[in-house]
N, C-alpha and C positions, 0 to 999 in steps of 0.2 A: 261537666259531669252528666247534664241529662242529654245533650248531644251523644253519648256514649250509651247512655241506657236504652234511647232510642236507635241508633243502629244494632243494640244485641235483640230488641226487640223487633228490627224488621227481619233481621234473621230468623230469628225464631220463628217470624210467621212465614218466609216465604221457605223454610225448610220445612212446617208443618204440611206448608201447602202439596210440596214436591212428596213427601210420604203418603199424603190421601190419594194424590192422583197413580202416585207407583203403586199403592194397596187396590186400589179400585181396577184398574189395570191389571193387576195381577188377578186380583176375586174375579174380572168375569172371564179370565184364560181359566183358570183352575174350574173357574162352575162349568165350565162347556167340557172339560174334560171327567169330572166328578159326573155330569148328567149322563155323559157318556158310558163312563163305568157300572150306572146306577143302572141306566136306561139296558143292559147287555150283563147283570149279572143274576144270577139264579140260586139265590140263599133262602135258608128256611128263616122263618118269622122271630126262631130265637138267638140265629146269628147276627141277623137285622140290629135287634135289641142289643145284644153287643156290638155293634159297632157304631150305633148311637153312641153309645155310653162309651168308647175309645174317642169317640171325634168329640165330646164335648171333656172330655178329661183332656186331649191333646190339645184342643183352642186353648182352654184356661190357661194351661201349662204359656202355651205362646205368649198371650192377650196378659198375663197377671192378674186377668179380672175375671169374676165368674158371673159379673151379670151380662157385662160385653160379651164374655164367648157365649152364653144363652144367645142373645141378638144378634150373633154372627150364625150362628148355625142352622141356617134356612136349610140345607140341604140335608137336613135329618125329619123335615118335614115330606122331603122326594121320598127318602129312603121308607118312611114309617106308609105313605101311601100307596106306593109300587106294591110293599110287602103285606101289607094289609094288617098293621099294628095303627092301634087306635090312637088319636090324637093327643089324649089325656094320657095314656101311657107312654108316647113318644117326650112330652113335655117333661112327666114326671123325670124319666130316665135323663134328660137332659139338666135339670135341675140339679136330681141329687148327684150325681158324676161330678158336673162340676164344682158345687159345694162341697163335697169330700174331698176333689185332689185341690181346693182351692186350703178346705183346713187342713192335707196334708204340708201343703208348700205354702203358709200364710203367712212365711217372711221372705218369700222369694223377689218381689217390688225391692223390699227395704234393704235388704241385702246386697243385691246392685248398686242399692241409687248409695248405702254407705261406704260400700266398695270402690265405689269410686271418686267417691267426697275422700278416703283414707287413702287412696290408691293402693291399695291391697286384692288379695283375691278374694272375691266374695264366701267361697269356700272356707276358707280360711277364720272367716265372722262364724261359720257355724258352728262350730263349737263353743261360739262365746253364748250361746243364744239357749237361753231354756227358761 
């Protein structure tokens, strides 16, 4: 029995491992093409501020977590400097965004992970849920 716990456990870890190096890989193609984007486009200060507040409501969405997609999103710190929105308001914005669409979808983790413990469709849970 623990002979078996131990290989679901090395699995575990060398699949963890294989998803940070595919993530990290991916994060710095994606930043070289976002800097790019950032670095050649020409928006006013208050579309800036909306798209802060798209890209942290999109991470969260991704990430299921809203302090992770806070700490994933250096690149609203490019966007808030280029455009000359201040530090304190780039954070805020990144804050609340993610906090509201984290309490609009705050069973979207759990929904999966029961969806596929029932094997059903996760969809399908939300109705039961209020």
């Amino acid at each position: 029995m623990t002979y078996i716990m131990v290989l679901k456990a090395s699995g575990i870890v060398i699949f963890s491992l294989f998803i940070g190096r595919l993530s990290h890989i991916m994060c710095k193609q994606g930043r070289k093409a976002l800097h790019k984007l950032i670095d050649e486009s020409s928006i006013t200060k208050t579309k800036t501020e909306l798209v802060i507040a798209g890209i942290a409501s999109m991470v969260t969405i991704l990430v299921a977590n809203n302090i992770i997609a806070i700490l994933l999103n250096g690149i609203a710190k490019r966007l808030a400097q280029k455009h000359d929105v201040a530090s304190y308001r780039s954070a805020y914005l990144l804050d609340i965004f993610a906090c509201i669409t984290k309490g609009i979808l705050h069973y979207d983790s759990q929904l999966l992970l029961a969806g596929s413990i029932a094997s059903v469709l996760p969809i399908s849970l939300l109705t039961q849920v209020y």
